[in-house]
N, C-alpha and C positions, 0 to 999 in steps of 0.2 A: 504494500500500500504506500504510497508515495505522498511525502508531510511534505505542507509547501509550510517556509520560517521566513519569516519577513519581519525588519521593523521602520519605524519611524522615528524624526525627532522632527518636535514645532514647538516653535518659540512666537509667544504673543508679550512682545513689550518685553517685560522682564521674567517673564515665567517661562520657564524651559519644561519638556515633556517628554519622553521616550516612551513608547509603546513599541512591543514584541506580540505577532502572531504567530502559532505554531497548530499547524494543523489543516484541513480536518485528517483527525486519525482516530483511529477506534476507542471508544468509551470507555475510557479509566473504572467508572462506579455502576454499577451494570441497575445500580437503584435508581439513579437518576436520565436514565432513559425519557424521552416523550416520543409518545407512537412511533411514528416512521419520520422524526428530522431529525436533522441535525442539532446536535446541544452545544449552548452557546456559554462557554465560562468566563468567568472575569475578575483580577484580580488590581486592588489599588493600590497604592503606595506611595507614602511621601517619604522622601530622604530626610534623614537626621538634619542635616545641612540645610534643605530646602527652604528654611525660612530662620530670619534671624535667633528665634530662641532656641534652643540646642535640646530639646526635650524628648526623652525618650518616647515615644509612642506605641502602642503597643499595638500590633499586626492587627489584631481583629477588631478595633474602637471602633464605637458607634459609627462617627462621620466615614470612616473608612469603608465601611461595611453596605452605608447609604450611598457611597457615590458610584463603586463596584456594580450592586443591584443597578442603580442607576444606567451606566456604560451600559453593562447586558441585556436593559428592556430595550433601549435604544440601538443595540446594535443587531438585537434580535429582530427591532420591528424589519430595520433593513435588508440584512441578509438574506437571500433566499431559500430559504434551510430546506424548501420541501425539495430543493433540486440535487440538494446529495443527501437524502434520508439515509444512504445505508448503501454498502458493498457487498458481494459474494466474499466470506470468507475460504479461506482454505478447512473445509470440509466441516465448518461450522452454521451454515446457513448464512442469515444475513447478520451486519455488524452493523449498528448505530456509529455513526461519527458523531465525535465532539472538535471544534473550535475552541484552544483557547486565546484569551485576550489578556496580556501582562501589562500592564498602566504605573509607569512613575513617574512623579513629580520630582523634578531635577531642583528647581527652583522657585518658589512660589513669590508673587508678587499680584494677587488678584485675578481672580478668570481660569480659575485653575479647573475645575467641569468641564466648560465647555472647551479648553483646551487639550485634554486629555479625550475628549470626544473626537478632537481634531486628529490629535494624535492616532487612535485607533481608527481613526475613519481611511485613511493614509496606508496605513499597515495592511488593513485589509485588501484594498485596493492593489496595493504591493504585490500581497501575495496572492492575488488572483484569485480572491472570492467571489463569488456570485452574489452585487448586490442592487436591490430595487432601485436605489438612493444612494450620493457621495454626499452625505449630511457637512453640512459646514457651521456648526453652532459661531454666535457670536454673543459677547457683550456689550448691552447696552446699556446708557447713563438712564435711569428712571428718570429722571429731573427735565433731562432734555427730551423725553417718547412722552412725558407728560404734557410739556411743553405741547408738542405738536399735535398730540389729539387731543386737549384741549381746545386746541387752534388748527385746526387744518389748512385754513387759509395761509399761514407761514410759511407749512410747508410747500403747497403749492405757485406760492410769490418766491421761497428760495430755490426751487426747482427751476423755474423761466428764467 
């Protein structure tokens, strides 16, 4: 079965990001199968370093955990998973494949989501996934998207 590994690195401003894909290849956990697609893993990570205060964190904290979930509904809604549900194995019938998605945060400086979004959007693309969508999250200032639908006409007078 042939694992495609790909990765990415994207920088927004000051926030640096690496994401590694490795796969699809056959189901690690035979419990977490879904019917006939492919299963989509995702792990996060911020470096010790990544952000001025030097504090240990620990691998499975809450926010880490919410932004992983995160990555994987998003990259699941994209991928095509029903198009490689499963291989003939060697005299095992069929094999679920999994995808996984490795996500760190080099550097953090705000926008760290959707750049790690970016990140694995990349990666994928890399390694030759089948997907619906090249999702491009961005961020935006509240203050100023308030602004303008508050006001439409603004935006339409700084558009001309």
């Amino acid at each position: 079965m042939c694992c495609n590994c790909s990765s990415a690195v994207f920088e927004m401003g000051n926030t640096k990001v690496i994401a590694a894909v490795y796969g699809p290849r056959e189901v690690q956990n035979r419990s977490q199968q879904i019917n006939d697609q492919a299963l989509v893993c995702c792990e996060y990570g911020m470096a010790n370093f990544s952000t001025g205060d030097r504090k240990r964190k620990p691998k499975g904290d809450r926010r880490s955990t919410e932004i992983s979930l995160v990555i994987r509904q998003t990259m699941e809604a994209c991928i095509l998973t029903d198009l490689m549900p499963c291989s003939q194995g060697w005299g095992v019938g069929i094999v679920i494949l999994q995808i996984d998605i490795f996500v760190q945060v080099l550097q953090a400086d705000g926008g760290t989501r959707s750049a790690c979004i970016n990140a694995a959007t990349l990666a994928l693309a890399d390694a030759g996934i089948p997907m619906l969508i090249l999702l491009l999250p961005v961020v935006l200032d509240t203050s100023i998207a308030l602004h303008y639908l508050a006001n439409p006409c603004v935006l339409l007078s700084s558009l001309s």
